[in-house]
N, C-alpha and C positions, 0 to 999 in steps of 0.2 A: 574259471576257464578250464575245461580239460585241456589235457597235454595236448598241444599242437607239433609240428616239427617240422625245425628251421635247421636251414643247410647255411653254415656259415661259409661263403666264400672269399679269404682274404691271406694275402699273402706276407703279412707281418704278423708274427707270431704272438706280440705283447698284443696286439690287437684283436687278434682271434678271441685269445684270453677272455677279455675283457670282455668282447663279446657274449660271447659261451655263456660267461659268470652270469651278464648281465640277463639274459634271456632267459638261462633257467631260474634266475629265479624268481621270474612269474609264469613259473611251470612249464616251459618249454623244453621238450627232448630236443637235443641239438647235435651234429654234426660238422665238424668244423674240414675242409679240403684249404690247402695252399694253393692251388695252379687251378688255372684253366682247361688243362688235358683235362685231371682229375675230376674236375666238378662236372666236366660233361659226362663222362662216366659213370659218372655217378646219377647224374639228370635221366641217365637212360634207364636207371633202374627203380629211381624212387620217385613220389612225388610228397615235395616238401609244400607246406602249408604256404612258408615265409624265405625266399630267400635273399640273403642280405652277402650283396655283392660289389665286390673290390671293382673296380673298372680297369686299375694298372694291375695285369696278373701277368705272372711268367706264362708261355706257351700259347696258351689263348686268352685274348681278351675279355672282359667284362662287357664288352660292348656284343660280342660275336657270343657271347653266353645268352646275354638277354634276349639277341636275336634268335638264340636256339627256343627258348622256353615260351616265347611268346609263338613259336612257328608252330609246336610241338601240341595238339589238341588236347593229351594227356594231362598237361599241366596249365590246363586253360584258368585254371581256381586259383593257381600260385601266383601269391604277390609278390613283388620284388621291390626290394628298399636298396636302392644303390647308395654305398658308400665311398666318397670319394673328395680329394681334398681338392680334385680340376673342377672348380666349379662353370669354365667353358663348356667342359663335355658333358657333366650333368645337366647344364641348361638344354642340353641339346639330344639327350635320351631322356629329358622331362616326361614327355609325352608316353614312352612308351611304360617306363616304372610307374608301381605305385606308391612311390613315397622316392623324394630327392635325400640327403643327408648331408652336409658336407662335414668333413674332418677337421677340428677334432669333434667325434659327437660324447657326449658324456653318456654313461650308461643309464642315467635317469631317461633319459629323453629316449633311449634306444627303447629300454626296456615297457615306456610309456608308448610308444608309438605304433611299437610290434604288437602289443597287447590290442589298442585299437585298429589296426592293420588287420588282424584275423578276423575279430568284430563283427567286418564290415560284410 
């Protein structure tokens, strides 16, 4: 796979971590944001391949982020794997992610899913 690039959105730091590790290393450039301000800022500037999003974020939500990316015709190609441990509210933004997760997710499975998530 060439490099892809995944915008990691999560607002616990061991988790980003984990993330990050997990990602690159099945060749993903990655970017890691804590907050919801920040990730939409960042949303205006880049378009990520993969983004893997927190739903409890400080400032702005994970819900009102998804809402941004899927409104945004820019990043019509980005897929988004929510990660989250409210498995009510991911039932319930099912529909619009491409890929549900709930927490805890092991990096195998991250790193397997994201691989066939760009794939597709």
């Amino acid at each position: 796979m060439s490099d892809a690039f995944a915008l990691i959105v999560e607002d616990d730091e061991n988790l980003a971590e984990i993330f990050t590790l997990s990602l690159q290393s099945v060749n993903f450039e990655t970017e890691t944001v804590f907050d919801g301000d920040t990730a939409l800022k960042r949303l205006a500037e880049v378009e990520p391949d993969v983004v893997v999003l927190d739903l409890n974020l400080p400032r702005v939500s994970g819900r009102e982020i998804l809402g941004y990316i899927r409104s945004e015709g820019r990043l019509a190609k980005t897929k988004v794997m929510l990660a989250t441990a409210d498995a009510l509210m991911a039932e319930n933004l099912r529909a619009e992610s491409d890929l549900v997760l709930l927490k805890p997710i092991s990096p195998a499975q991250l790193r397997t899913l994201a691989e066939r998530i760009v794939a597709k």
